[in-house]
N, CA, C and O of each residue as an XYZ file, in Angstrom:
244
protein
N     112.770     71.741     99.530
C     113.778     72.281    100.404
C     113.509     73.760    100.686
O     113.950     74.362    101.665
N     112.905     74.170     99.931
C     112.598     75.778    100.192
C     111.644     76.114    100.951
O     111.487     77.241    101.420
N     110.860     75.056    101.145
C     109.417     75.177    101.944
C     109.830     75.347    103.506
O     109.456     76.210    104.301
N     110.771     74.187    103.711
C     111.410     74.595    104.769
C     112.154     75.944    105.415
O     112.131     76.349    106.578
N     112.695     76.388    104.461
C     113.508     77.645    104.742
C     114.359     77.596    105.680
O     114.466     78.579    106.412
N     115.130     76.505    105.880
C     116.289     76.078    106.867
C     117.024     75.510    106.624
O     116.460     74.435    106.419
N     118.378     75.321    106.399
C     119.614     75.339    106.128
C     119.340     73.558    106.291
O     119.064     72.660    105.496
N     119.598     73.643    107.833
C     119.470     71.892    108.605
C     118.323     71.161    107.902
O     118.584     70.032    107.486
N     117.298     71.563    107.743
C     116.294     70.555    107.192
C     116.210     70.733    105.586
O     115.467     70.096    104.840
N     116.831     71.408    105.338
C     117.020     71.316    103.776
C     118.250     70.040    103.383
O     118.066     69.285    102.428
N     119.669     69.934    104.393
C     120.389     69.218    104.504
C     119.746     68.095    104.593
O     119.872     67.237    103.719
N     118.892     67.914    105.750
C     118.053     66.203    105.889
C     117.760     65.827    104.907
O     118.105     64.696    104.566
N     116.993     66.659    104.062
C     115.998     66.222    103.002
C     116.686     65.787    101.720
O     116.093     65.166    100.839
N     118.392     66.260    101.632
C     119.063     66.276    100.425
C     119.951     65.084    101.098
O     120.552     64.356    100.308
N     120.079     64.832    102.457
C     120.371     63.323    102.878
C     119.489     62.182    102.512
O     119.790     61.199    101.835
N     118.636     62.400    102.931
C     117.382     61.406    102.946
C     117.668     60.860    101.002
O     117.985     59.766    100.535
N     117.416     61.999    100.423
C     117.375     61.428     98.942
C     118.418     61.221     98.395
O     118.353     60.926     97.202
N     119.888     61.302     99.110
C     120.715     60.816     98.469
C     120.728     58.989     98.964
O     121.161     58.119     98.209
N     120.344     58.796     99.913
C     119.670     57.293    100.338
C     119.119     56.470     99.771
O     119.558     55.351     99.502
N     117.799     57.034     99.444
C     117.239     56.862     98.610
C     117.336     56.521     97.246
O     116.550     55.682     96.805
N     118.207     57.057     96.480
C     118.274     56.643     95.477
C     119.216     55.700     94.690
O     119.135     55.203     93.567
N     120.330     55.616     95.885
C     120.964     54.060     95.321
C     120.041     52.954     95.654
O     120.098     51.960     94.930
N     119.167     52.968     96.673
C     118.640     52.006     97.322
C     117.138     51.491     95.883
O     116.821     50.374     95.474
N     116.709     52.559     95.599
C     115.710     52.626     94.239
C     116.327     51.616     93.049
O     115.817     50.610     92.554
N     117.785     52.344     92.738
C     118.532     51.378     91.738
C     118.601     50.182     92.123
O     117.865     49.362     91.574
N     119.418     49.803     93.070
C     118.957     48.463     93.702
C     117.910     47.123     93.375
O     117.859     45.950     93.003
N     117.071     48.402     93.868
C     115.549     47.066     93.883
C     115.031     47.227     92.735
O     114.241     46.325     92.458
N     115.265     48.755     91.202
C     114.522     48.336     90.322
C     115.753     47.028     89.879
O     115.608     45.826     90.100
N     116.396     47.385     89.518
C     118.042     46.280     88.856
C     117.372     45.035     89.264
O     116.848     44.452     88.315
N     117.229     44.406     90.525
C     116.605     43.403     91.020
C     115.255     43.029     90.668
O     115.088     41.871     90.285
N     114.833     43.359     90.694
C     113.374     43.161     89.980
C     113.327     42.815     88.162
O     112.935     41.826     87.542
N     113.880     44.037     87.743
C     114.494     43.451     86.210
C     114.841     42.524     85.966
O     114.294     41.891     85.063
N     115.999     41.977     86.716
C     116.404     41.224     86.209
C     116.198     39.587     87.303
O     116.895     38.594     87.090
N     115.432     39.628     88.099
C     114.668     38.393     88.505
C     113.740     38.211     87.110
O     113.590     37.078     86.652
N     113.059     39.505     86.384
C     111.925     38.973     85.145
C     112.750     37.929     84.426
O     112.291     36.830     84.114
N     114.499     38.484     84.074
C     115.516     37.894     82.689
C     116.177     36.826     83.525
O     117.235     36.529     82.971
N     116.023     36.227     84.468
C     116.614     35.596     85.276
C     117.202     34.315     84.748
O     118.346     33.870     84.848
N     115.788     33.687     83.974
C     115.945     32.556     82.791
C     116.778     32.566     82.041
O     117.339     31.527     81.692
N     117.010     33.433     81.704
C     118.081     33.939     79.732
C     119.206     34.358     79.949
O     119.924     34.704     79.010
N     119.738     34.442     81.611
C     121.221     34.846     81.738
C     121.932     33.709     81.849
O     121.287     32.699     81.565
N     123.346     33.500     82.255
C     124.111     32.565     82.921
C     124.292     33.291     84.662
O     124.068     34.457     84.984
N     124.479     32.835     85.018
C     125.097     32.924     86.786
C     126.201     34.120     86.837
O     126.244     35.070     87.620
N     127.100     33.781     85.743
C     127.801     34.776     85.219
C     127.962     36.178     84.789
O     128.672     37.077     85.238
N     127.024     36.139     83.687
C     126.654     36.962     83.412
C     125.687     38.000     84.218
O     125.581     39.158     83.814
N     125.031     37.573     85.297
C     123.831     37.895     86.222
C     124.963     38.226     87.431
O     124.335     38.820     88.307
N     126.146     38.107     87.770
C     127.151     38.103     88.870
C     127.966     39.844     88.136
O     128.167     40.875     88.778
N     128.237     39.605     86.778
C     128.664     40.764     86.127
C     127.753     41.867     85.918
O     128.290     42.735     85.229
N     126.708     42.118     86.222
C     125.805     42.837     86.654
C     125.292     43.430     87.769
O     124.992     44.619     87.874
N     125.204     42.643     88.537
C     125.641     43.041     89.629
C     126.522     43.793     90.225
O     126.327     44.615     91.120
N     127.840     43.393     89.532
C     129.060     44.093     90.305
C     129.314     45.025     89.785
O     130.068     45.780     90.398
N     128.596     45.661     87.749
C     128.445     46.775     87.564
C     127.894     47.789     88.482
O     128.378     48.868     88.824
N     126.605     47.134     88.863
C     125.558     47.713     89.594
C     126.175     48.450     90.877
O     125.831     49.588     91.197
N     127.209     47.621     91.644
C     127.790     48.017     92.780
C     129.318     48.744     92.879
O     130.024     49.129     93.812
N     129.411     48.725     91.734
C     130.525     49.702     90.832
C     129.992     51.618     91.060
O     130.471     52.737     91.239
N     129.193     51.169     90.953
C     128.200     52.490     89.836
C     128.281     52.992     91.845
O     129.230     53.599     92.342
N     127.469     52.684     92.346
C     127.228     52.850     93.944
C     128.300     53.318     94.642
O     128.425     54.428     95.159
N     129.068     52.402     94.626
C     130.336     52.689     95.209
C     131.223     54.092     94.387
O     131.878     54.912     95.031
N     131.122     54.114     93.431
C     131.721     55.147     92.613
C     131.095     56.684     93.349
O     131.714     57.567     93.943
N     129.438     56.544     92.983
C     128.664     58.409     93.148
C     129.337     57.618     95.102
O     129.989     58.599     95.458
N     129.415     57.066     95.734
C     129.418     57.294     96.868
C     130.877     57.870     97.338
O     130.831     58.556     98.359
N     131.872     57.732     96.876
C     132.911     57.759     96.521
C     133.358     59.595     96.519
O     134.480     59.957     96.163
């Protein structure tokens, strides 16, 4: 952000990565847990999720 030395494109860049990084949680969470996919219940894999979108909704919040 400093490289820039501009207010506006320092803003983009601190947009861009706030994007970014629910979207990261997301797909690692997903990926994890497609590996454990076997060893959960439906349930339990549904309650995870909605932690997951807890958590999102909350920093977005």
């Amino acid at each position: 952000m400093l490289k820039f030395n501009d207010i506006s494109k320092a803003l983009m860049v601190n947009s861009m990565l706030a994007l970014l990084g629910p979207m990261i949680l997301l797909f690692t969470t997903t990926i994890g847990l497609v590996g454990v996919s076997d060893k959960f219940s439906y349930g339990k894999l549904f309650m995870i999720f909605a932690g997951v979108g807890l958590i999102i909704y909350a920093v977005r919040k």
